[in-house]
Every structure is written in C-alpha cells, then in structure tokens.
C-alpha positions as CSV (number, residue, x, y, z in Angstrom):
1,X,63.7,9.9,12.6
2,X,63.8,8.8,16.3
3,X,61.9,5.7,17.4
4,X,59.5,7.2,19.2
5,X,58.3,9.3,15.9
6,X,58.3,6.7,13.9
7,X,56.3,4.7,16.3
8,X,53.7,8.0,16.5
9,X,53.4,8.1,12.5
10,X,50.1,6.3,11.6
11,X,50.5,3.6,9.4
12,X,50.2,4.3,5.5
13,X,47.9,3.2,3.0
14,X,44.7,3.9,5.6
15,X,42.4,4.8,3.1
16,X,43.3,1.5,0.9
17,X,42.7,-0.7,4.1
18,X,39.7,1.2,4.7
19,X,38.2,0.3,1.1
20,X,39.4,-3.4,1.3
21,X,37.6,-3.3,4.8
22,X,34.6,-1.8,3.3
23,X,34.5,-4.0,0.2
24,X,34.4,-7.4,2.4
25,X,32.0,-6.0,4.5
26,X,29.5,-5.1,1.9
27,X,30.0,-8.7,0.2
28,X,29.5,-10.5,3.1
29,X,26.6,-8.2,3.3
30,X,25.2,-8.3,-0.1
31,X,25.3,-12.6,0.4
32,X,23.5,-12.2,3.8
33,X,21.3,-10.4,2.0
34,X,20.4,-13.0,-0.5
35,X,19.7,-15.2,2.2
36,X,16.1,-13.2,3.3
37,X,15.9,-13.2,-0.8
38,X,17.1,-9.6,-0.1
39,X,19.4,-7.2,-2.7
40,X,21.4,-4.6,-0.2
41,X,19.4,-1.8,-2.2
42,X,15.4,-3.5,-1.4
43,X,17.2,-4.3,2.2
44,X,17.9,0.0,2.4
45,X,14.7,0.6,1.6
46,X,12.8,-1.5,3.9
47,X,15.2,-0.3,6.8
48,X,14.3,3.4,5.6
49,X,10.6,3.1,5.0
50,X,10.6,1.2,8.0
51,X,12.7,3.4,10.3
52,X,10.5,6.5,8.7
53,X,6.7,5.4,7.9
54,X,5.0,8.1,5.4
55,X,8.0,8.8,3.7
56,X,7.8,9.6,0.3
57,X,9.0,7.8,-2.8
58,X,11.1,11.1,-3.5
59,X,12.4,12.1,0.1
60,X,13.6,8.4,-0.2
61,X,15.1,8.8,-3.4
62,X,16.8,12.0,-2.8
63,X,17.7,10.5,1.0
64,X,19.9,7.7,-1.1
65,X,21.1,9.8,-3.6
66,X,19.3,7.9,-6.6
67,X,17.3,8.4,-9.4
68,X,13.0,8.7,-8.7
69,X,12.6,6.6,-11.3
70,X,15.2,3.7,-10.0
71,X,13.4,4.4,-6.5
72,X,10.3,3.4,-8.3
73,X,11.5,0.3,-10.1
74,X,13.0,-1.0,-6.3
75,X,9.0,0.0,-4.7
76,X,7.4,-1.8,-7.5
77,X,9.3,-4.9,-6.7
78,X,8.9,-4.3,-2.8
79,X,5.3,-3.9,-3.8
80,X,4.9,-6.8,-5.9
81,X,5.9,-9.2,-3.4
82,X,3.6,-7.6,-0.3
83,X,6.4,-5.8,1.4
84,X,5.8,-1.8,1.0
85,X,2.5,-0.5,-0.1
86,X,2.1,2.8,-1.4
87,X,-0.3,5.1,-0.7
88,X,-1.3,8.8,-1.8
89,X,-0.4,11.3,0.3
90,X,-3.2,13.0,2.4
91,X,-1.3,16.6,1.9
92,X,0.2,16.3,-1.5
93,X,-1.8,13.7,-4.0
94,X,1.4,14.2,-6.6
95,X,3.5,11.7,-3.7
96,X,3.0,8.5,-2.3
97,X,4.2,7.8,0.9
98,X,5.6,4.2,1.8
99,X,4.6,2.2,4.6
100,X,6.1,-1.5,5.7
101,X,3.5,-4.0,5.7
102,X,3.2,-6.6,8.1
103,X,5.4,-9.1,6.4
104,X,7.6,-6.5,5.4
105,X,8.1,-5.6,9.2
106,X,9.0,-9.5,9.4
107,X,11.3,-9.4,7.1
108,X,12.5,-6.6,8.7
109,X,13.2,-7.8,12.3
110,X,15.1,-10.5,10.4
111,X,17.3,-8.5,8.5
112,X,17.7,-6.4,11.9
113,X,18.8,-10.1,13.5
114,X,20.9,-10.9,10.0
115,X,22.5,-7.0,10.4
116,X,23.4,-7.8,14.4
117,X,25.2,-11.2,13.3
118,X,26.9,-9.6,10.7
119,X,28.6,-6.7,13.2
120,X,29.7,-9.6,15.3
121,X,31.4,-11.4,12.5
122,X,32.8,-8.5,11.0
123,X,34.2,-6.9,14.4
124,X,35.5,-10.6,15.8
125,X,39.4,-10.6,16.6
126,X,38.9,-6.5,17.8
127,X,38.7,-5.9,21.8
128,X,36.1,-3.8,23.0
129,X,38.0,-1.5,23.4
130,X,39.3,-1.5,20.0
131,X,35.7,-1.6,18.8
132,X,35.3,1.5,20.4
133,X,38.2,3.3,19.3
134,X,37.2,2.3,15.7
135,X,33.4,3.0,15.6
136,X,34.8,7.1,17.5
137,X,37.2,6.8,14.2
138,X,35.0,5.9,11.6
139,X,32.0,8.6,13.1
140,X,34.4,11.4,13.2
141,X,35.5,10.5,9.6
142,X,31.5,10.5,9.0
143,X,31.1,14.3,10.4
144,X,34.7,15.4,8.9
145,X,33.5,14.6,5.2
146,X,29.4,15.3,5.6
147,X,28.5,12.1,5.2
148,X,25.0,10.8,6.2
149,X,25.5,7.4,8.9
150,X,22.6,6.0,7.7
151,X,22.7,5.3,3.8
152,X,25.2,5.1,1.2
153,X,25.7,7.4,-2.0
154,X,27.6,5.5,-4.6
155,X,29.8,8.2,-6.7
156,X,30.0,6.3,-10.2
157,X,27.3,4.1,-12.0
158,X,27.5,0.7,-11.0
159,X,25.5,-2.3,-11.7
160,X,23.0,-3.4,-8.7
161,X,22.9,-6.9,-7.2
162,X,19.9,-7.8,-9.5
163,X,22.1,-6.3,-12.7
164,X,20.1,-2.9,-13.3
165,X,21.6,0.0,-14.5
166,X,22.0,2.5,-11.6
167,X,21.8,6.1,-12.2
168,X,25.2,8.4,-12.2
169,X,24.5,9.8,-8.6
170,X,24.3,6.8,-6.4
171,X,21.7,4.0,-5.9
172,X,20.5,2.8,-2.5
173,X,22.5,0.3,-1.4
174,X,22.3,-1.9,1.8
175,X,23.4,-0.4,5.7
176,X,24.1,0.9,3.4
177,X,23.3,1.4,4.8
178,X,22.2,0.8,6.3
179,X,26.0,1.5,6.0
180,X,28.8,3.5,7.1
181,X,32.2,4.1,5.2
182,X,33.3,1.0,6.7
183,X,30.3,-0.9,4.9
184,X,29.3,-2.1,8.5
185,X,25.3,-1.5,8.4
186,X,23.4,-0.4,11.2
187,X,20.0,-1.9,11.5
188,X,17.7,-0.4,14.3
C-alpha cells in the first residue's frame, strides 16, 4: 500500500474511541449533574418538559424510550421537590401534561449554564475548525443510524444514578440528552 493510501485510510478502532469519548463525557456529566442535586435522567426531563410545556407523562416516556411507569417514579420525585407539576389534560383527562415551575425553570437556566461549561471543557484542545468538522461527523452519524439528537435510548437495563432498576428499553438519561452519541448534551 503506497503512502498516500495509507495516509487516506481512517484510523481503526473509531467506534471504540467514540464510546471511550462518550463514556467520559457522560461522567463528567452525570458529576456536573450532582452538583444542581441533579441525576442525568431528572436533568432530561426538566430539559424536555421544559423545552416542550404540556407534554405528557407518556409522549415523554415514549420520547426517551422508557418505561410509563419509570417516567412516573422520575415526575413524582421532580414533583416532590417543586420542580414539575402535573396537571390533567384539558383534551384527554386519562394524561397529565408536565409543566416546569418557576424554580424548576431556575434550575433549568443553571443546568443550561452547567451544560455550556461542560461543551467547553469537553471540546478544549480541538480548533474550531476541528469542532466543526466533528459536530458535521457526529450529526451525519445521528441521521445515518435514525437517532433522535435530543435524548438518549439506552439498549440494555442499566442501573440509574440514584440505583433504580431501569426498564429493558432505555431510561432517560441526561443531554442525554440532552445527549448526542458523543454524550456531549445540548441544553437550549
């Protein structure tokens, strides 16, 4: 193989780098998290609810790819501590659409804040143009495999932050996402 092919061949092992990427990124996002007294699932829900007022316990559920009743244990907590606050829904009385109250918009702009130093943390050492390079990458990877930029669906039962079971299809999880496959989680 000439020099110049070899030089053209990607590097191996991409989708290993990308998980070990991905795995630190989410870490240093679950402990940011904990900070705002925050798991990365409540922190998905509060960007969701708060990104989409109204929504519906179920919408949200099936958004994130988890169990309705997981999706109701995570609301009861967000509840509990003045967060969300449910209320029936004016066209179907069998939902209850979620709504951020005013210290869970707080919280929110701070997790928004905790999210933006987190990107610059994460993406320090890369030019801008190598930013750029990488977010076209990792957005045509998102299109390419149907995956939705704004939350995560975990494939395999895992235990959440706060040690819950977490149903086989996925849990919510934080930029999750509020995250994309690279675990970096976009907070608008």
């Amino acid at each position: 193989m000439s020099a110049t092919a070899e030089q053209r061949r990607p590097p191996g092992r991409i989708a290993f780098l990308l998980s070990q990427v991905g795995a630190h990124v989410s870490e240093r996002f679950a402990e940011r998290c904990r900070e705002l007294g925050l798991t990365s699932s409540e922190a998905a829900v509060l960007r969701l609810v708060g990104r989409t007022p109204g929504l519906s316990q179920r919408s949200l559920a099936d958004r994130v790819g988890t169990a309705p009743s997981r999706m109701v244990t995570l609301i009861d907590g967000l509840e509990e501590r003045g967060l969300v606050a449910r209320a029936r829904s004016s066209t179907d009385r069998r939902n209850y659409e979620l709504h951020l109250t005013a210290d869970g918009q707080g919280l929110l702009a701070a997790l928004r804040q905790v999210a933006e130093a987190h990107e610059s943390e994460i993406l320090d050492g890369l030019t801008p143009e190598q930013t750029g390079h990488l977010a076209a990458a990792l957005q045509t990877l998102i299109r390419a495999h149907h995956l939705d930029p704004e939350v995560h669906h975990r494939t395999r039962p895992q235990q959440e932050e706060d040690g819950a079971s977490t149903h086989p299809r996925g849990d919510v999880t934080g930029t999750q996402a509020l995250r994309g496959p690279s675990g970096i989680t976009p907070v608008e």
